[in-house]
C-alpha positions as CSV (number, residue, x, y, z in Angstrom):
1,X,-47.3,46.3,-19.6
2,X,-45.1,46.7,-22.5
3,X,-41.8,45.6,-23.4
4,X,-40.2,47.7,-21.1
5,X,-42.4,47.5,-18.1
6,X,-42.5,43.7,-18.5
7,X,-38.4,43.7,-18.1
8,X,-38.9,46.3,-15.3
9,X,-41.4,43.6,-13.7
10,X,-38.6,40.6,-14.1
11,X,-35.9,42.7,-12.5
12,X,-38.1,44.1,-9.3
13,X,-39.2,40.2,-9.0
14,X,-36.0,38.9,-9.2
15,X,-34.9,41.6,-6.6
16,X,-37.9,40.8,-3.9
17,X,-39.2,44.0,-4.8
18,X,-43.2,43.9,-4.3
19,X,-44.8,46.1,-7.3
20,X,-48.1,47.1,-9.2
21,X,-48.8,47.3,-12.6
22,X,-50.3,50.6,-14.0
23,X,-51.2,50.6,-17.5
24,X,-53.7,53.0,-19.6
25,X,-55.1,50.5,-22.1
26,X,-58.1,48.9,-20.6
27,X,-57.0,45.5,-22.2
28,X,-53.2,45.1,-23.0
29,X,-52.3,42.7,-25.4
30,X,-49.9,41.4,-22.5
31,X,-52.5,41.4,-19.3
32,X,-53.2,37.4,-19.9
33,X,-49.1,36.9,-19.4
34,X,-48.8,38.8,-16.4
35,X,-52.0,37.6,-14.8
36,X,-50.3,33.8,-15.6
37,X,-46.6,34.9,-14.4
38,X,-47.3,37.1,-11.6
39,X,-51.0,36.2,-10.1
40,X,-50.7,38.3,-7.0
41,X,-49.9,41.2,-8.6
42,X,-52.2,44.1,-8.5
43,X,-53.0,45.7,-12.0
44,X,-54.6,49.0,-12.9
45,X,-56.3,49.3,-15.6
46,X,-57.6,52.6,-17.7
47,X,-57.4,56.0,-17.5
48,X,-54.7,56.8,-15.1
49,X,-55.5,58.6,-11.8
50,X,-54.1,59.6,-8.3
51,X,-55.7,56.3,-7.0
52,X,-52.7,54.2,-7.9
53,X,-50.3,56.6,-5.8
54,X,-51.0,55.1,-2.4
55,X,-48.4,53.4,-0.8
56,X,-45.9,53.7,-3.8
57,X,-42.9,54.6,-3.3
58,X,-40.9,54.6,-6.5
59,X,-42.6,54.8,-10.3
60,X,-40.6,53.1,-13.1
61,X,-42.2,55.2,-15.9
62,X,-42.1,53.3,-19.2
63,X,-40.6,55.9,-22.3
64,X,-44.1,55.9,-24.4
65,X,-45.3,58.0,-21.0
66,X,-44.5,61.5,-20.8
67,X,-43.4,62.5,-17.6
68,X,-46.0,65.7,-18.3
69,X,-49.0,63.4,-17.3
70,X,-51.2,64.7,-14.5
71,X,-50.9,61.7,-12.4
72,X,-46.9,62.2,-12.6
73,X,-47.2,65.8,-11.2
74,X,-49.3,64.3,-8.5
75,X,-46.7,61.3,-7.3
76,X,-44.0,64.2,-7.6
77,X,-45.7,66.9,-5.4
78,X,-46.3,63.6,-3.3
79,X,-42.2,63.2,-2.8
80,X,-42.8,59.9,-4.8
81,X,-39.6,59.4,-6.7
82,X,-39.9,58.7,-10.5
83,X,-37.5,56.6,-12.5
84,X,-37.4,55.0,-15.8
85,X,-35.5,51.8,-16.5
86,X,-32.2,53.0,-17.5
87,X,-31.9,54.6,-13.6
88,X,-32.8,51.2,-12.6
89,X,-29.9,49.9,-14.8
90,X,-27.3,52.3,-13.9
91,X,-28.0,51.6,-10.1
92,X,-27.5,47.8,-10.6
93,X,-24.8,47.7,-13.0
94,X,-21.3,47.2,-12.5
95,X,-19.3,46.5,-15.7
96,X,-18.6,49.5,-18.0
97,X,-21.2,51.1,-20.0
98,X,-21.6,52.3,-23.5
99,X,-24.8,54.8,-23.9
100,X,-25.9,55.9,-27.6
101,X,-28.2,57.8,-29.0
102,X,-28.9,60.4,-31.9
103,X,-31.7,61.2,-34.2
104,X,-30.3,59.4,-37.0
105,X,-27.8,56.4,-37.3
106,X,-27.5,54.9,-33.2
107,X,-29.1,51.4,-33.6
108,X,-26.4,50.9,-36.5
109,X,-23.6,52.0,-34.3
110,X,-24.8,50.4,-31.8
111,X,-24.8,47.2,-33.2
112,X,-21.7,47.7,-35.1
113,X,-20.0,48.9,-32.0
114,X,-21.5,45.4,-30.4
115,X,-20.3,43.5,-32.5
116,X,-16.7,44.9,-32.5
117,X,-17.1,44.0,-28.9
118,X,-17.9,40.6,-29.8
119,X,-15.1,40.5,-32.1
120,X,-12.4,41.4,-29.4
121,X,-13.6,38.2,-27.4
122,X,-15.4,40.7,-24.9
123,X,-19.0,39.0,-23.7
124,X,-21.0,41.9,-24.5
125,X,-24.6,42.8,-23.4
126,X,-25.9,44.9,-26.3
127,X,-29.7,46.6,-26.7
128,X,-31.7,49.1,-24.9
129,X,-34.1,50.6,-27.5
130,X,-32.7,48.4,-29.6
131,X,-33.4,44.5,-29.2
132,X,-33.2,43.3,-25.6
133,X,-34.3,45.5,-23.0
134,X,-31.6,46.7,-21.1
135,X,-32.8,45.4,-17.7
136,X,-32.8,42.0,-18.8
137,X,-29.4,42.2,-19.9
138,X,-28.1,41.8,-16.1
139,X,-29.6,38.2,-15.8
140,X,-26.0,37.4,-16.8
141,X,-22.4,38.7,-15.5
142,X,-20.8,40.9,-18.4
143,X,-17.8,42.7,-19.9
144,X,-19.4,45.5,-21.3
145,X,-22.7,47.1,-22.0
146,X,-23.6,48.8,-25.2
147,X,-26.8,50.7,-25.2
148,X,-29.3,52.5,-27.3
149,X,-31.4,55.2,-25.9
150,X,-33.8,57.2,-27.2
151,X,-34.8,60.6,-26.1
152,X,-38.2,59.0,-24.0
153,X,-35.3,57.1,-22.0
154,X,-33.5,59.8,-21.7
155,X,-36.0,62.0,-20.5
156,X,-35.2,60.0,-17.3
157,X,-32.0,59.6,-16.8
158,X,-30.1,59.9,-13.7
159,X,-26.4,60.4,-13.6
160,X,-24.3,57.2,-15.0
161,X,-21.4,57.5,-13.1
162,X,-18.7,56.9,-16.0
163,X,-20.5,56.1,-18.8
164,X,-19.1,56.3,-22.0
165,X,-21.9,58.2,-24.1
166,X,-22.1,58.8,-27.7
167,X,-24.6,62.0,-29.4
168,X,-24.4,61.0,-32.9
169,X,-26.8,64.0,-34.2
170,X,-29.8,66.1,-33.8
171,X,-32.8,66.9,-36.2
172,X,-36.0,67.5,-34.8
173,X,-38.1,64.3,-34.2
174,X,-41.0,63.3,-31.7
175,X,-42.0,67.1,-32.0
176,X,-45.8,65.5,-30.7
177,X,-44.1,65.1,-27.5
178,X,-41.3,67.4,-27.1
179,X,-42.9,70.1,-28.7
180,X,-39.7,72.2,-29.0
181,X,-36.4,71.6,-30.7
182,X,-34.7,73.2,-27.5
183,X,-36.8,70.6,-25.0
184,X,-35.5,67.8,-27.7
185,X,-31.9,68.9,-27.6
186,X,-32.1,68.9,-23.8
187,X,-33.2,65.7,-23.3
188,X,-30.7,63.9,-26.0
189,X,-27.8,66.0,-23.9
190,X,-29.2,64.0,-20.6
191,X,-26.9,61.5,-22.0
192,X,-23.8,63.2,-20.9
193,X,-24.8,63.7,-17.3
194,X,-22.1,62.0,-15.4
195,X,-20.0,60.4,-18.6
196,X,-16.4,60.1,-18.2
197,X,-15.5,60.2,-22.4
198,X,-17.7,61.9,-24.8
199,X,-18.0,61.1,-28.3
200,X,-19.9,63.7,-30.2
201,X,-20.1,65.0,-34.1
202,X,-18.0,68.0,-35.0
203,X,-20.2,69.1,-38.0
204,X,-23.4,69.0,-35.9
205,X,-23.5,72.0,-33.4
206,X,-26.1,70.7,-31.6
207,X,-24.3,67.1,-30.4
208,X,-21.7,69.5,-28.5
209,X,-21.1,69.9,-25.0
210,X,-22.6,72.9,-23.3
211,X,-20.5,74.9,-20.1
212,X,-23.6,73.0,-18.0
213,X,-22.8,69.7,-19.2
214,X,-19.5,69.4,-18.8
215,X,-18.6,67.8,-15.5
216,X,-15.6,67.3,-13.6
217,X,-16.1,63.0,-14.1
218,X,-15.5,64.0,-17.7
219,X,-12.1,63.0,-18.9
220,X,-11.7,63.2,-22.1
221,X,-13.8,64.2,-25.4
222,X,-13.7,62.6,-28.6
223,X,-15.2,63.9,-31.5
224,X,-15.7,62.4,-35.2
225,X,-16.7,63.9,-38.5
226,X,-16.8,63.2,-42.5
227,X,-13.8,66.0,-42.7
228,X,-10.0,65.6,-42.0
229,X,-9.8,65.5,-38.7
230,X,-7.0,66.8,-35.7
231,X,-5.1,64.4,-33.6
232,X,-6.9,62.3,-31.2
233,X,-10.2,62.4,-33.2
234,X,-12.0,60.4,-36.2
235,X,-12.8,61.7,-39.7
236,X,-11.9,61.2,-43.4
237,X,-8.7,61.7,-45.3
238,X,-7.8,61.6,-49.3
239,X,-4.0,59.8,-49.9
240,X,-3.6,59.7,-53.3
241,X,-7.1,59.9,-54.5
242,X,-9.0,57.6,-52.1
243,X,-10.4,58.1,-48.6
244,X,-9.7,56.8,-45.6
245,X,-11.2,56.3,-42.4
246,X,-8.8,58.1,-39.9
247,X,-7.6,58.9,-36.2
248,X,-5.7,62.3,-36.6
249,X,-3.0,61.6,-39.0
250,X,-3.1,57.6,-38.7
251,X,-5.3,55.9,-41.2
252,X,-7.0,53.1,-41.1
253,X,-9.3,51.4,-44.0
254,X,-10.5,52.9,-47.1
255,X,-13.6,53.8,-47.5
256,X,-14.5,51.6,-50.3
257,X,-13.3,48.6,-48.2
258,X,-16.5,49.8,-45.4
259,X,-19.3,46.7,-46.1
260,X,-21.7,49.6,-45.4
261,X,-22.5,52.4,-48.2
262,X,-23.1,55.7,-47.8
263,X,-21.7,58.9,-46.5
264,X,-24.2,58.8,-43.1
265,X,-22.9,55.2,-42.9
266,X,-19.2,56.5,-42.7
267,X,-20.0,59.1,-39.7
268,X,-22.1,55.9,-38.1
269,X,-18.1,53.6,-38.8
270,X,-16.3,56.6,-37.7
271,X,-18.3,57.0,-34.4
272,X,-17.8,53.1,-33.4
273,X,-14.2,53.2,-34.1
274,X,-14.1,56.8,-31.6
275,X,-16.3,54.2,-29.1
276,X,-14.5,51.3,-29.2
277,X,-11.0,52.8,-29.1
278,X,-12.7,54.8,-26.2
279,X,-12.7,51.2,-25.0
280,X,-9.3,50.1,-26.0
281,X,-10.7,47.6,-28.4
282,X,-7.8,46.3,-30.6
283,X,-8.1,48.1,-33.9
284,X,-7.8,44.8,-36.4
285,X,-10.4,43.6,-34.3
286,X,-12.6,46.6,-35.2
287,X,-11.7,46.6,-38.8
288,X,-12.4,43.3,-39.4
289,X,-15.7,44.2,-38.3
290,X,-15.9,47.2,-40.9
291,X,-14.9,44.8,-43.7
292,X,-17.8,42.6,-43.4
293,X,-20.6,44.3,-41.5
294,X,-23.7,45.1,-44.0
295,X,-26.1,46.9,-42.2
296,X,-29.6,46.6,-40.2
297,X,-32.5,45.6,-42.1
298,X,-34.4,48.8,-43.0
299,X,-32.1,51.0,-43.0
300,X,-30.2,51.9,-46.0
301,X,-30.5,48.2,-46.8
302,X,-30.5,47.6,-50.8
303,X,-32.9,45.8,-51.5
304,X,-32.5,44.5,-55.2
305,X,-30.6,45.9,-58.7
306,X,-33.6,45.7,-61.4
307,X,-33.1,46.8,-65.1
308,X,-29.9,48.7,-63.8
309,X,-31.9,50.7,-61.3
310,X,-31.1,50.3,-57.0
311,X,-33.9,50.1,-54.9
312,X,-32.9,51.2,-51.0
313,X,-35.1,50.3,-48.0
314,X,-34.7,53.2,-45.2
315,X,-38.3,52.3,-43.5
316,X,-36.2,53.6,-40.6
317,X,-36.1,56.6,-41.9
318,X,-39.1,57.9,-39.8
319,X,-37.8,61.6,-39.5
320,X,-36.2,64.5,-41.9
321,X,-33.2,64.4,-40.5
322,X,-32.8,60.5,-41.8
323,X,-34.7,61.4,-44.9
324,X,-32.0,64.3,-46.2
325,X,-29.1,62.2,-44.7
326,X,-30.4,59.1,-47.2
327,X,-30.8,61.6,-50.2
328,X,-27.3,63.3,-49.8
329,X,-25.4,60.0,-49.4
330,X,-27.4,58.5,-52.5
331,X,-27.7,61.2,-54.6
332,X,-24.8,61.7,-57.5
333,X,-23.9,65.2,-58.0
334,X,-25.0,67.7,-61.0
335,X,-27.9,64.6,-61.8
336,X,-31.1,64.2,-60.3
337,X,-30.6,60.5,-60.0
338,X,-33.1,59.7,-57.1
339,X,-36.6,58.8,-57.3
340,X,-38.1,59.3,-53.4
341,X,-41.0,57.5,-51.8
342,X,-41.9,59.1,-48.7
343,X,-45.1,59.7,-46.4
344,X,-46.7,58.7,-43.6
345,X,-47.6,60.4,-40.0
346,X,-45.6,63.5,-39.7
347,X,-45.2,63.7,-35.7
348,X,-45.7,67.9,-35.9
349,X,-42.3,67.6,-37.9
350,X,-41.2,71.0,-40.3
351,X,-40.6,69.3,-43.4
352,X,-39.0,72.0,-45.1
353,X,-34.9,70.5,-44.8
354,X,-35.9,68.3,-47.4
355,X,-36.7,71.3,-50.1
356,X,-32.3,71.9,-50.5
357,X,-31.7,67.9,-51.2
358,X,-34.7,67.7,-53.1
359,X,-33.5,70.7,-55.9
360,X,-29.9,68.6,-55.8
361,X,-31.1,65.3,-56.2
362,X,-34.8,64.6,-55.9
363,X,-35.9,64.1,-60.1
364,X,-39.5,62.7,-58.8
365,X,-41.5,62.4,-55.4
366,X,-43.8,59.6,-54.7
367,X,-45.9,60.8,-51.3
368,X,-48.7,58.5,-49.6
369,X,-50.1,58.4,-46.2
370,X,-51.4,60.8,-43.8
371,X,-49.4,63.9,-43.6
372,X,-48.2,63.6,-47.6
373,X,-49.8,67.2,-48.5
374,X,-47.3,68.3,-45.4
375,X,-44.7,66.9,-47.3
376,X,-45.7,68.2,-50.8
377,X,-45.6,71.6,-49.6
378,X,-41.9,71.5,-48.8
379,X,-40.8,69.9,-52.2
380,X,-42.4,72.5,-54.6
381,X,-41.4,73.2,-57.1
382,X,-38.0,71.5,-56.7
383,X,-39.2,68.1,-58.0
384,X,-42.2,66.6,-59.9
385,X,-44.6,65.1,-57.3
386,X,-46.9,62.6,-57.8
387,X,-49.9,60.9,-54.9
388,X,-51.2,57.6,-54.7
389,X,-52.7,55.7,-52.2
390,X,-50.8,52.7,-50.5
391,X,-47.2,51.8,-50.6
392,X,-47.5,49.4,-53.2
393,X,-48.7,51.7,-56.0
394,X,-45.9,53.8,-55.1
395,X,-43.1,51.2,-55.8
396,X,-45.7,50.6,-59.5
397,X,-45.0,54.1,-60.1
398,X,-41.4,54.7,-59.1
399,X,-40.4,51.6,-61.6
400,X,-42.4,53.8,-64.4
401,X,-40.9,57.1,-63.0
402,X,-36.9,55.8,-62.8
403,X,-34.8,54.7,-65.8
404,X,-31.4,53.3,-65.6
405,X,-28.8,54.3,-63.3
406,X,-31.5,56.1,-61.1
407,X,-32.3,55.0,-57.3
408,X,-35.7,54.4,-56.2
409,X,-34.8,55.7,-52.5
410,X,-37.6,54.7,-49.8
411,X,-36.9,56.9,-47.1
412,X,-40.2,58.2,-45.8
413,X,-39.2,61.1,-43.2
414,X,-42.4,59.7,-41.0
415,X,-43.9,57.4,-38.9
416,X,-45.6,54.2,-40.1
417,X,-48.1,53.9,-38.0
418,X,-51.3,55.2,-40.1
419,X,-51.0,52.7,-42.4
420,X,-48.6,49.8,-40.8
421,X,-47.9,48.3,-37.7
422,X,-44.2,49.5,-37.8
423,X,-41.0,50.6,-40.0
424,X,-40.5,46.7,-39.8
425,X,-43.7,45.9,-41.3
426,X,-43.7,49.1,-43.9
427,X,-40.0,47.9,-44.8
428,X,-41.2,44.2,-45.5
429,X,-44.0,45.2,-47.4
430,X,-41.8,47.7,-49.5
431,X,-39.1,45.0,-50.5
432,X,-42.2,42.6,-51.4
433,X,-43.2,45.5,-53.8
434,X,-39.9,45.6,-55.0
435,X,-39.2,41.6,-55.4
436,X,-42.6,40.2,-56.1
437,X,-45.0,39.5,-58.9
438,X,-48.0,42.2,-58.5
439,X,-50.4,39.1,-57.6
440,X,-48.0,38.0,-54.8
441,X,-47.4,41.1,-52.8
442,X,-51.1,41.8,-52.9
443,X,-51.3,38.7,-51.0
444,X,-48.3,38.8,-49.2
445,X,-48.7,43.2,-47.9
């Protein structure tokens, strides 16, 4: 009875499709609005068990439920056909369709492809695991879809009969539930089962199409990366001492004309203009889009300039992969210029990619939460390190810690969840920190 199962409910209604409700929780925070909207409905409640599987016939499994649970074997060795939402979507849509997804970076090119979209006059349907749920998308007709996915979703994915699909990158994340890198990797390649263009990142091994994934629907693959790239693909190019955002030998913008900072923020620019000229979107329209778009909040987002020094919100950061991607872009070389706040719950992650960035860049390392001795392990002795408590004595110290011309990066390489109800949350109470008097953001955190 989450987000997801709620917009599964609206579509099944709105299809004359009789359904249950199955949720763990013995009280979901949502069980008074679906007892109101949908009275009839049966609900189970609790700890699931084969009693729900009579006279199913289809499960839409919601992505915070691995398909590994008991109950799931069960319905299969039943012949009960699970789904997830996005099988659902792909069954019912019929206007072409952008998937996303990566480790790092896919809710800003998603939104930046979006709004490119937007731009070019197109009425786009844009979210997924990012802002609307996808199912509720098709309550209106549409040009184009653009969708974020993350591995959960993908984890059920059926074939999408032409997609478009985008694998931006790959560092290890939700290890508490995929337990391997190689079960990870598999699921995030899901994404290209059935695509007809493929847009993946030459520098990252693990985005690239395998012999098995490469299907005859496929016509044509795109790739994009930060180095000087071959005709028909996207990267970066230096004419007479400045870089450009390019298409083989055709160049575009410079890259100090992108509104967004940061080299990870040029792969995520050079990805949407592979996507959208995958979708013949007309290049000024695109560029426009470049000149002014500034970023999601939380992720990368500066927050203030104080006594000379930047402060840099990356809440979103909840995994290593984004962690080292925020240091390399931030940090200046030959200078430790970064001061880094990170900490929180781990999810079973290998911390130890951030022990190279952190001998380049790292000059101090402010760790809280639950898995910070993790963390510390993986940083020594390649920067001072320093605990405290709560996120808000961590911004105290970083201000003592940096001097000017230094950034206070907050990239935290974990989950929030031990300490806050999300990276929105975390994010918000980190910019408070940051902006407010020391009375104020004790009130306001």
């Amino acid at each position: 009875m989450g987000v997801t199962g709620l917009s599964v409910a609206r579509f099944l209604a709105s299809s004359d499709i009789s359904f249950v409700f199955v949720d763990s929780r013995d009280t979901p925070s949502s069980l008074a609005e679906v007892r109101l909207t949908y009275p009839s409905v049966e609900t189970f409640l609790g700890s699931f068990n084969s009693a729900v599987l009579s006279n199913l016939d289809l499960i839409v499994l919601s992505p915070g439920i691995s398909p590994k649970e008991p109950v799931l074997q069960e319905a299969q060795a039943l012949g009960i056909e699970i789904v997830g939402d996005l099988g659902l979507f792909l069954a019912a849509v019929e206007a072409p369709v952008v998937l996303i997804t990566g480790s790092n970076g896919k809710s800003t090119v998603t939104s930046l492809l979006g709004d490119m979209a937007l731009q070019s006059e197109l009425n786009a349907g844009i979210g997924g695991n990012l802002g609307v749920p996808m199912l509720d998308l098709l309550d209106e007709e549409r040009d184009l879809y653009v969708l974020e996915l993350s591995s959960f979703q993908l984890e059920m994915m059926t074939p999408s009969q032409g997609a478009i699909a985008c694998l931006l990158n790959v560092s290890p994340d939700h290890m508490d539930r995929h337990k391997t890198i190689a079960s990870y990797v598999s699921a995030k390649h899901k994404i290209f089962s059935g695509a007809s263009v493929t847009v993946t990142n030459r520098q990252d091994g693990l985005t690239a199409l395998t012999p098995r994934h490469i299907n005859q629907r496929v016509i044509k693959q795109i790739t994009f990366g930060l180095d000087e790239p071959t005709e028909g693909h996207f990267g970066l190019k230096r004419i007479n001492g400045e870089d450009y955002l390019c298409c083989g030998s055709e160049s575009f913008i410079k890259v100090d004309d992108v509104a967004i900072k940061g080299r990870h923020n040029m792969a995520n620019a050079l990805a949407a203009l592979a996507l959208g000229t995958a979708l013949d979107l007309p290049i000024v329209a695109m560029l426009k889009v470049l000149g002014v778009y500034s970023g999601l909040a939380h992720r990368c987002q500066s927050v203030a300039t104080i006594d000379n020094i930047l402060f840099i919100d990356d809440s979103k950061g909840t995994n290593v992969g984004a962690t080292v991607a925020a240091i390399e872009s931030f940090g200046a070389e030959n200078s430790k210029n970064i001061v880094l706040i990170a900490g929180g719950q781990g999810k079973g992650q290998n911390f130890s990619d951030l022990t190279g960035v952190a001998n380049r860049f790292v000059k101090h390392s402010i760790l809280f939460g639950q898995d910070a001795m993790l963390i510390e392990q993986s940083l020594q002795p390649w920067t001072n390190i320093s605990h405290v408590d709560s996120l808000l004595a961590a911004v105290d110290l970083a201000k003592q810690q940096a001097v000017a011309g230094d950034i206070v990066l907050f990239s935290p390489a974990c989950a929030s969840f031990d300490l806050f109800t999300g990276f929105e949350e975390r994010g918000r109470c980190f910019q408070l920190a940051v902006l407010a008097s020391y009375s104020d953001r004790r009130a306001l955190c």
